[in-house]
Every structure is written in structure tokens, then in C-alpha cells.
C-alpha positions in Angstrom: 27.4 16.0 -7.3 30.7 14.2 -8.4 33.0 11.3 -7.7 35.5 12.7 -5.2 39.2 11.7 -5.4 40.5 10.1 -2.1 44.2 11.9 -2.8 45.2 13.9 0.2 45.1 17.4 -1.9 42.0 19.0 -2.9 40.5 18.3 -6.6 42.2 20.9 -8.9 39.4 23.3 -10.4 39.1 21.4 -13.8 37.2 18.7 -11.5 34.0 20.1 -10.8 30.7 18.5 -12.0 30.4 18.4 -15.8 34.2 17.8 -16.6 34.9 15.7 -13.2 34.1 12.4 -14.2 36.5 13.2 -17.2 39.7 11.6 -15.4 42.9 12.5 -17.4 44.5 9.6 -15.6 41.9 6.6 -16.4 39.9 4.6 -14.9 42.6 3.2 -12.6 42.3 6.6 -10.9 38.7 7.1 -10.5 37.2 6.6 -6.3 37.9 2.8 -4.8 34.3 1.2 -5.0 31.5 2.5 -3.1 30.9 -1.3 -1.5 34.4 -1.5 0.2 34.8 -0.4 4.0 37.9 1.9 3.4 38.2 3.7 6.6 41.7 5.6 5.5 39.3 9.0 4.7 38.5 9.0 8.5 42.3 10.6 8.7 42.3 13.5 5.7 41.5 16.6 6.9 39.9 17.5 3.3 37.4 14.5 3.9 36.2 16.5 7.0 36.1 19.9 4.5 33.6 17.9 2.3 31.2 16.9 5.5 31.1 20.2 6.6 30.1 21.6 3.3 27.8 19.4 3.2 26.3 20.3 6.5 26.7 23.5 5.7 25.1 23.4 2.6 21.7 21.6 3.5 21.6 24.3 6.4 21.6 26.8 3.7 19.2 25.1 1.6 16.4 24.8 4.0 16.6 27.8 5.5 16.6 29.9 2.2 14.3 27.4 0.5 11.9 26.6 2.6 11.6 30.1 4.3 10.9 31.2 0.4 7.7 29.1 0.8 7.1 30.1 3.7 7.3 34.3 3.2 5.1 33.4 -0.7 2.4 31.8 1.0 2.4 34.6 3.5 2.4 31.8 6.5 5.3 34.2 8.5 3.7 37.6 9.9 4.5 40.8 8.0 5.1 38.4 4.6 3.5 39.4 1.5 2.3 36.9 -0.2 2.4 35.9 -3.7 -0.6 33.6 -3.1 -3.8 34.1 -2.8 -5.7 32.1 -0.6 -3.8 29.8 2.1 -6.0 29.0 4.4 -8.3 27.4 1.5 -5.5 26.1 -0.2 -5.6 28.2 -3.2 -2.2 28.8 -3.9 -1.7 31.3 -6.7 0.9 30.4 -9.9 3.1 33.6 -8.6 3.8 31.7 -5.6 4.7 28.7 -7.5 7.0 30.2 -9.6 8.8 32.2 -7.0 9.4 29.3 -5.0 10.4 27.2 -7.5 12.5 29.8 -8.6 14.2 30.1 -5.0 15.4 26.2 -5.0 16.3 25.7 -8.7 18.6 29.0 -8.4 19.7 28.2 -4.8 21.4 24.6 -5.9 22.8 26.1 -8.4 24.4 28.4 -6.6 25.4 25.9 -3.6 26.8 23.1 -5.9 29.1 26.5 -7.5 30.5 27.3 -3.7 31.2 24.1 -2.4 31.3 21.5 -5.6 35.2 21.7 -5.5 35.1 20.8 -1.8 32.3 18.0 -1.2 31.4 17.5 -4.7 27.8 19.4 -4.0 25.6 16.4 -3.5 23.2 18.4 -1.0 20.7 15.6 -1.2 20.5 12.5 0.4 19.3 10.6 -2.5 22.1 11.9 -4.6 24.6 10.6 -2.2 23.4 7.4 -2.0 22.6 7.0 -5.7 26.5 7.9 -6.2 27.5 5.0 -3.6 25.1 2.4 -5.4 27.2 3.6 -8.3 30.5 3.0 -6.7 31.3 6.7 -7.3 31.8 7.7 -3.7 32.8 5.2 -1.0 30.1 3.7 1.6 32.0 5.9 4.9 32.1 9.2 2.5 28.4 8.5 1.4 27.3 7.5 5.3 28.5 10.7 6.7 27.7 12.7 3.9 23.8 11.7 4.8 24.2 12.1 8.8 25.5 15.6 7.9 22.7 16.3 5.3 20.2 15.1 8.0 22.0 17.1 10.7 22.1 20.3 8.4 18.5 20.2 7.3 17.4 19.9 11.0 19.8 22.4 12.5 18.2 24.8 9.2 14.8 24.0 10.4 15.3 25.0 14.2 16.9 28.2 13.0 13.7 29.1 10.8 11.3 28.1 13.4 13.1 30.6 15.6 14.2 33.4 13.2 10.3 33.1 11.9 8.5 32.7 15.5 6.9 29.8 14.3 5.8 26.5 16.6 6.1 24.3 13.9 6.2 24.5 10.0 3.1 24.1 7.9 2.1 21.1 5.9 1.7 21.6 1.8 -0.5 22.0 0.1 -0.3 19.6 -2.8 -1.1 16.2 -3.4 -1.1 14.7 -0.5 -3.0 17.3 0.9 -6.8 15.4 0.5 -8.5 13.1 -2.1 -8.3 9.5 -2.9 -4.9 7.4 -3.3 -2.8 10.8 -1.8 -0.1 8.7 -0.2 0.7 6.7 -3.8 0.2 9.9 -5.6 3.0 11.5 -3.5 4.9 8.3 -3.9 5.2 8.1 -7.1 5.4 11.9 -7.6 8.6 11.9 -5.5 9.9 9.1 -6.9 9.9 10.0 -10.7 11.2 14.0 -9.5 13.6 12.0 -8.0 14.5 10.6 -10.2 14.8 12.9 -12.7 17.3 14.3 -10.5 19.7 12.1 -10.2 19.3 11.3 -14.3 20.7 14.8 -14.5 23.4 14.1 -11.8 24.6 11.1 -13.6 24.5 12.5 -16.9 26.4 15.3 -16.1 29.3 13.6 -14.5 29.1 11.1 -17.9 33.2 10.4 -18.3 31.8 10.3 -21.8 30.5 13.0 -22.7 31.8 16.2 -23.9 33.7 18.8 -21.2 31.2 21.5 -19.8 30.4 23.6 -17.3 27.0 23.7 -17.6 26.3 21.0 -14.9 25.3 22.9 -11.6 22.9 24.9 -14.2 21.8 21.6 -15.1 21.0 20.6 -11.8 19.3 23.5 -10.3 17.1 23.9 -13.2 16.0 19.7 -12.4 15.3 21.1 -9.0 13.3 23.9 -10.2 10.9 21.8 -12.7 10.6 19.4 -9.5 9.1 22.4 -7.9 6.8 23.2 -10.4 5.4 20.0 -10.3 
């Protein structure tokens, strides 16, 4: 997840996620304000690049991701699970950690194939955390998110149908019963969400040190959400 430059060629290699922020040519160079209407992307061809990657990418994502969950808990026929007991919500640590596992490593690699193109956001949240920074504008960030949508739906019909499924199981987690189970979930989702984005922002930090440790970073912020 970075700031992506509005110049008609593609960002060089050197700008991807930890060293992106890092702008050789100063601030004057960095993305025109998230809260200005600046339709002139509408016309770049490597704007349209970036939406599809991220369509792309959240089509991946759920497919892989949740269809990890899905095989663990032995849900789909002929799975084997890693769990023990589904039906009575007993869901065994192997099946935790396998899952988990399966998103933290799968960001990872998504934000390594298409970071140079889109800037790997692959979350709605990140996107429009990065506008309310200014770091993206507000048309890049609003069709960012109608292509996130549109790629995690399009990633769910093919699951259904690749799995023979009618409809995807609920979790089993906090929501799941007991008192308060809506703010519990609230507040879970907010704070993992948050810790997301914390890891977004401080890896594209113009002030910290050059690295290339940042879609490592991320994935392994998705993969302690996981385990939560």
C-alpha cells in the first residue's frame, strides 16, 4: 500500500512500499491531495493497470483465502480438515494456524506482484485510510474500492461454484453466540484494523530508513489478525 505517482510512466522499481514514500524529488512531487476532484487519471492508461490489479488481486485474495478456511474446517466435500469439530464449533489450533498462515503469506505475496502497478492496497480500509491521508487522490481511492468490492464478489461466485457450495458458512468466532457479540466483533475489527493500516503507514514513513521489508511487514499484520 503506497502513494502512487500521477506521472504518465509507471513507478520505477525503487518505489515499491518501504522505500516509496522516500521521494528523491521532495515533497513537491509526492500525489496532489486526496480531497481534490482531479479527474486527469480518468485518461492514463496505467491508472486503469492499477484498478485492474486491484480487482484482480481481491479476486485472488478471496478465493485462496477464504477457500483455505473453507478446505481446514473440512466445510467442502473430500477436505481434510485440520479441525476438529465444526459442527460444534470446536475448531482445532491446526486450523487456526493454517489459515492464518494462508492470508498473512498470500498478501504478502499479492502486494510483491502488483505493488509496482496499484500500489497493493487490497483492502478497502487501506485505500481509504490512504485518501484521508491525502496519499492517493479521492477518484483513484473510489475506484480502487468499487474494484475491491467487485473482485471480492466476483472471488466469491467463483468459490461457490468451484466448491459446489449454496452459500458460504458463517464463523465461528466471536460473534458466533454469547452476550455483547456485535461490540465484541466491533471493536475486535476495529483494533485489527487498525493495526493494519499502523503497519501500512509506518512502512511508507518518508522518514524512515529505506527497506524492503514492507509487504513482509504487512502480510505478517494480516496473519496476527487472523490468529486473533
Amino acid at each position: 500500500a503506497l502513494p502512487i505517482s500521477q506521472q504518465p510512466s509507471p513507478a520505477p522499481a525503487s518505489d515499491f512500499l518501504g522505500s516509496s514514500a522516500v521521494n528523491p524529488q521532495g515533497p513537491a512531487a509526492m500525489p496532489v491531495c486526496g480531497y481534490t476532484l482531479d479527474v486527469s487519471e480518468l485518461w492514463d492508461r496505467h491508472f486503469w493497470r492499477g484498478v485492474t490489479a486491484e480487482f484482480l488481486g481481491l479476486l485472488i485474495f478471496v478465493f485462496i483465502g477464504v477457500g483455505s478456511a473453507l478446505t481446514n474446517l473440512g466445510v467442502v466435500d473430500g477436505a481434510l480438515p485440520s479441525s476438529g469439530e465444526v459442527a460444534g464449533q470446536k475448531i482445532a489450533t491446526g486450523a487456526v494456524g493454517s489459515i492464518s498462515l494462508c492470508f498473512g503469506v498470500l498478501i504478502f505475496v499479492l502486494i510483491h506482484c502488483i505493488g509496482h502497478i496499484s500500489g497493493g492496497h487490497l483492502n478497502p480500509a487501506v485505500t481509504f485510510a490512504l485518501w484521508t491521508a491525502g496519499q492517493v487522490s479521492f477518484v483513484r481511492a473510489s475506484l480502487y474500492m468499487v474494484a475491491q468490492f467487485a473482485g471480492g464478489i466476483v472471488g466469491t461466485a467463483m468459490l461457490l461454484g468451484t466448491f459446489d457450495l449454496q452459500e458460504l458458512p458463517g464463523g465461528y468466532n466471536l460473534t458466533s453466540g454469547g452476550s455483547n457479540r456485535h461490540t465484541r466483533g466491533y471493536v475486535t475489527e476495529v483494533v485489527l484494523t487498525f493495526l493494519l493500516c499502523f503497519t501500512v503507514f509506518g512502512t511508507i514513513d518518508p522518514n524512515r530508513d529505506i527497506t524492503t521489508l514492507g509487504p513482509l511487514a504487512i502480510g505478517m499484520a494480516v496473519l496476527v489478525a487472523h490468529l486473533v
